[in-house]
N, C-alpha and C positions, 0 to 999 in steps of 0.2 A: 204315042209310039216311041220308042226305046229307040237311042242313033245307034249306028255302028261301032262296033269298039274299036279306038284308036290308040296307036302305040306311045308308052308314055315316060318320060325318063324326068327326073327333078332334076331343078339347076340350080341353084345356090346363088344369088345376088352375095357378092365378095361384101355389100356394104354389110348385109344380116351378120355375112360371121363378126363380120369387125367390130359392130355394135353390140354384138354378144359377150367378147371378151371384155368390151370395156365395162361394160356391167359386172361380170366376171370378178374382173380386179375389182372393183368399186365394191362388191357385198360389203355390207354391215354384218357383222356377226352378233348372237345372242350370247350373253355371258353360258357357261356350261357348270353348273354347279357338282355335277360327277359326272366320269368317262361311260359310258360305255354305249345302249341303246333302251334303256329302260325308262326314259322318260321322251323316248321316239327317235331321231334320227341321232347320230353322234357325231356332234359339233366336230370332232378331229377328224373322223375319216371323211366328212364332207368339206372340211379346208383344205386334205390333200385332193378330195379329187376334182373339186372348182378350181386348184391348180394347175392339174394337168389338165384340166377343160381349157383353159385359158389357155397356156403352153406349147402342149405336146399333143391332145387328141386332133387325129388328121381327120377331117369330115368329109373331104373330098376323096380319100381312102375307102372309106364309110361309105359314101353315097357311091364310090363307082362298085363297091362288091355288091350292094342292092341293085346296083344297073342291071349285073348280071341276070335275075332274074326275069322271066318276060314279063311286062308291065302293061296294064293297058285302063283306060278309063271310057267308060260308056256315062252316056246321057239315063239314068231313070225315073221318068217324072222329072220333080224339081231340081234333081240333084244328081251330081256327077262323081260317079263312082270309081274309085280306082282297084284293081285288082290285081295279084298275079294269075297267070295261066298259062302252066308247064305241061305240055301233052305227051303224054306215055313215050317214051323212046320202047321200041320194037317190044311191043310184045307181044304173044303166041298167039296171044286173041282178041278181042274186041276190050279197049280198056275199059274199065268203072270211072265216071266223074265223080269227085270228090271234092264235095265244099266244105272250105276249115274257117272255122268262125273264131276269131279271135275273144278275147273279153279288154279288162283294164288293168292295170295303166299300160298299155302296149298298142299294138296294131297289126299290120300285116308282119311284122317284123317278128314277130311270135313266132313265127312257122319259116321264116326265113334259112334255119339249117335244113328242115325237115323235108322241104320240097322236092329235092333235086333228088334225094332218098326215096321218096313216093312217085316220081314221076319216070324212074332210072335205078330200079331195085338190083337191076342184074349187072349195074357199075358199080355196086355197096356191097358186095356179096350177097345180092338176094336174089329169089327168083323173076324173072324176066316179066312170068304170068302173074303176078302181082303187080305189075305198075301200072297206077292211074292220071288220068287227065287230072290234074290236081288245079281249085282253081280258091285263090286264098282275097277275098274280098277286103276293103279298108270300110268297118261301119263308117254311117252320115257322124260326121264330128269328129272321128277321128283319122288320121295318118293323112294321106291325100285325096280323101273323099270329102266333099265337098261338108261344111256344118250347114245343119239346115237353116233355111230364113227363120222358122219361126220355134215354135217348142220341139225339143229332142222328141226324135224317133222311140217308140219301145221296144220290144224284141219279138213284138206278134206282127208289129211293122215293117221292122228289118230283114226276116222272115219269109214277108211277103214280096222286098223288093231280091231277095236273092233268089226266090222263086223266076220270076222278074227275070233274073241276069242270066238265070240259067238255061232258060228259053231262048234268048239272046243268042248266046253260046251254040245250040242246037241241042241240050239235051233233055230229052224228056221226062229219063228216068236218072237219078243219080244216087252216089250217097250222102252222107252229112256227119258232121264231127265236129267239138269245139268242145272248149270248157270255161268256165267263169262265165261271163256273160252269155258267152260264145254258145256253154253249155244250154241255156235257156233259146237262143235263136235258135238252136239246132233243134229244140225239142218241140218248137214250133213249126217249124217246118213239118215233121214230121206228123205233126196235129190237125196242120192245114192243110197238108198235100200228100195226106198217104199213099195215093195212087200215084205220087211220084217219085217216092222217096223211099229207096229199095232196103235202108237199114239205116239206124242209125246209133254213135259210137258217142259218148261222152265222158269227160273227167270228173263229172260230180252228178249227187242225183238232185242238187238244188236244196237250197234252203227253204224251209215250210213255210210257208205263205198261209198255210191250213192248218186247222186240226181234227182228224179225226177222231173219233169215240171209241176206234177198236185198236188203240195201238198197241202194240205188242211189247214187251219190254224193254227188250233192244232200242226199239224205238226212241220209250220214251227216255231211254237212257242219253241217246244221243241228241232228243231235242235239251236236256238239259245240259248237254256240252255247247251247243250251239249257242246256249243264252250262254254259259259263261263263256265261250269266247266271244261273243258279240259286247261284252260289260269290259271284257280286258283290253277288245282290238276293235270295235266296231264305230269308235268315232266318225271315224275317214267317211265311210258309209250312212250315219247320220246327216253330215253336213252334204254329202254331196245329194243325199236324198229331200234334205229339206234348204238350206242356204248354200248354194251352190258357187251362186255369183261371188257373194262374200271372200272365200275363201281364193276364184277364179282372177279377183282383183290383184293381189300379191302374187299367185302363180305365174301370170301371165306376163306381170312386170318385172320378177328377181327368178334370174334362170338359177340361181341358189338355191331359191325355195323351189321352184317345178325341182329341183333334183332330191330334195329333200323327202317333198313326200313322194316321190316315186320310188326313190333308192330304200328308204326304209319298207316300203312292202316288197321289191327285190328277194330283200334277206328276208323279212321275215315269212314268208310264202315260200322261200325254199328250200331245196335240200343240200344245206352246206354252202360252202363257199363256190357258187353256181358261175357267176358270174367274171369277165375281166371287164377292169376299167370301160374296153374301147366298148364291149358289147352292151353296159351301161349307159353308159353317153350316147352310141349310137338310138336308143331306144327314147333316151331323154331329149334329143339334139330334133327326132323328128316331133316331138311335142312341140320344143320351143319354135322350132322355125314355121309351122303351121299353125302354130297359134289355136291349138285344138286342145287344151289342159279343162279350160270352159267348158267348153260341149261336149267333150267326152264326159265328165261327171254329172251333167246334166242328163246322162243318160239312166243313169240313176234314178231321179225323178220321176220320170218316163214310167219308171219301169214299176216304182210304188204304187203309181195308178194302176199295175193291172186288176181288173176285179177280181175278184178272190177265185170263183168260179173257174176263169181261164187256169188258175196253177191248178185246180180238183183235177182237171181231165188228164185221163190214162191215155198215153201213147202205146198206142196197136203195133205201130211197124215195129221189127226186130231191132231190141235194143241191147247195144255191148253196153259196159264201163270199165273203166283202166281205174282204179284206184290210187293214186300216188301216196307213199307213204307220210310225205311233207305238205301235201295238202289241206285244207280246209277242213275240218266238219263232215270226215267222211261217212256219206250213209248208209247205212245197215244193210244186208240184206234184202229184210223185210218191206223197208222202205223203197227200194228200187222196185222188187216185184209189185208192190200195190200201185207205182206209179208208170209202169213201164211192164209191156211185154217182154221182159229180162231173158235172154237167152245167152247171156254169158258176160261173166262178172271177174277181175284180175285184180290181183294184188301185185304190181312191180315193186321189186326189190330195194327199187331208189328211185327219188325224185320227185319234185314240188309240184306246184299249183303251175309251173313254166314248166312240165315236162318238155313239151315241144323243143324247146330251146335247152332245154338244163341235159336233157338225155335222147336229143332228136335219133339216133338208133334204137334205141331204146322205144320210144314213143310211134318209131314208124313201122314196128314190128308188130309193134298192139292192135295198129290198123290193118295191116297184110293180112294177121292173124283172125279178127274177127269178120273182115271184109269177103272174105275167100270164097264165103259158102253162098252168099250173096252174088255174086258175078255173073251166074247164067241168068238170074232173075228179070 
């Protein structure tokens, strides 16, 4: 049985930070043979900004604008889960709950603009009847959810325990949203509990795991973009799917390198120059001090093993997706409708695989918009 959710705020042991700079200062650096990002991270923008880590990023600035948010962590099963959960300010009618499932390299921190915008539409210029009980979970491994004792969770798993926390909460029907990883929990949800789960909204239709025999051309136009971008950019995803550890060993120990391969997918997942320094380090800073760089890529693994089977099955409930124009491997049409009950498909004008965060208006609009018709359900 699932404990009560208790209220939850991070605290900073002053020795972590101190230990952190000193390592900081201390990186060894890799000779750089040419500037720029074309052979992965660039050796120069990663000197200024392990600088400013070291220096000038305030964490405690950091950690108290996350305070803001309400915090909370419940027991489920093995593991203790941390959450946000911002309950509707006034609206006209009964709000929708809303689970935002983050993916990688991030956490709850993904959704961090977006919340107070979904939870409080009629203080953003929006309407009032649009605001949901929004409640933004940390997966097992990563942010302040507990890593599991033994092998990573999958996302038919994770799924199952946000099913789990939403029960907890009191709600029996809700909706569901995410992308990247997030995308895939949500669509499990959606698989295992359609009698609970009144729509659901994602930013990608997933990478094929299958293939069928009738694909359309579109189709297979885009699984051949998918292999080359998985030959140009799909190492990261290799190693975390097969040598995880290997890779977790230097992560875990050089907050240089944790910045390095986090910063290079940053940029290259988004739209433009997305990010500042602090909002950077803020996202990297809760890596290092939780010690989840490990576990979170381990999720990966996890997720290789689903049988094949699990990715064939079509989702019934009502499915949006927001297309971001800087995204991943967007897929077709074709491909949503064959994998999803498709009732409505966007192309926004701007922004990455980090919508949530790169264009949190932008992104909290996509939801208002396709959520709406859903509400009395």
């Amino acid at each position: 049985m699932a404990d009560r959710p208790e209220l939850f705020a991070s605290e900073t042991d002053p020795a972590q930070l101190a230990d952190l700079r000193t390592r900081l200062r201390a990186t060894r650096w890799p000779d750089s043979p040419e500037d720029g990002w074309a052979l992965g991270a660039d050796v120069g923008y990663l000197r200024e900004l392990v600088t400013y880590w070291a220096d000038e990023f305030d964490w405690a600035e950091q950690e108290a604008a996350l305070a803001r948010l309400p915090r909370y962590r419940v027991r489920l099963g093995e593991s203790r889960i941390h959450f946000v959960h911002a309950r509707a300010v006034a609206p006209s009618g009964p709000a929708l709950p809303l689970v935002l499932t983050h993916g990688w390299p991030d956490s709850f921190w993904r959704y961090s603009k977006v919340v107070p915008l979904l939870a409080d539409p009629g203080a953003h210029g929006g309407d009032p009847a649009d605001a949901f009980d929004v409640i933004v979970p940390d997966m097992p491994g990563y942010g302040y959810s507990d890593r599991p004792a033994g092998p990573a969770l999958d996302s038919v798993a994770v799924a199952g325990l946000w099913a789990e926390l939403m029960t907890v909460l009191g709600y029996p029907r809700f909706a569901a949203a995410g992308g990247d990883i997030g995308s895939s929990v949500s669509r499990f949800l959606a698989l295992d509990h359609p009698d609970r789960v009144v729509a659901v909204h994602r930013m990608d239709g997933g990478l094929p795991a299958f293939m069928p025999d009738d694909l359309t051309p579109e189709e297979r136009s885009w699984l051949q973009d998918v292999t080359a971008w998985g030959t140009a950019e799909g190492a990261y995803a290799a190693m975390h799917r097969t040598k995880p550890q290997t890779a977790a060993v230097g992560l875990t120990d050089s907050p240089a390198g944790l910045a390095a391969w986090i910063v290079e997918k940053l940029r290259a997942w988004s739209d433009g120059d997305a990010f500042t320094k602090d909002e950077i380090l803020t996202n990297v800073t809760i890596y290092w001090l939780t010690g989840t760089i490990g576990s979170a890529m381990r999720m990966y693994r996890a997720n290789a093993a689903i049988p094949p089977e699990q990715h064939a099955r079509r989702v019934e409930v009502p499915s949006g997706f927001s297309l971001f124009p800087a995204d991943l491997a967007r897929a077709p049409r074709a491909w949503l409708d064959r994998m999803a009950n498709t009732v409505r498909v966007t192309e926004p004008e701007r922004g990455g695989h980090f919508a949530p965060f790169e264009e949190p208006e932008l992104y909290a609009q996509e939801l208002r918009d396709f959520f709406r018709p859903f509400r009395a359900g």
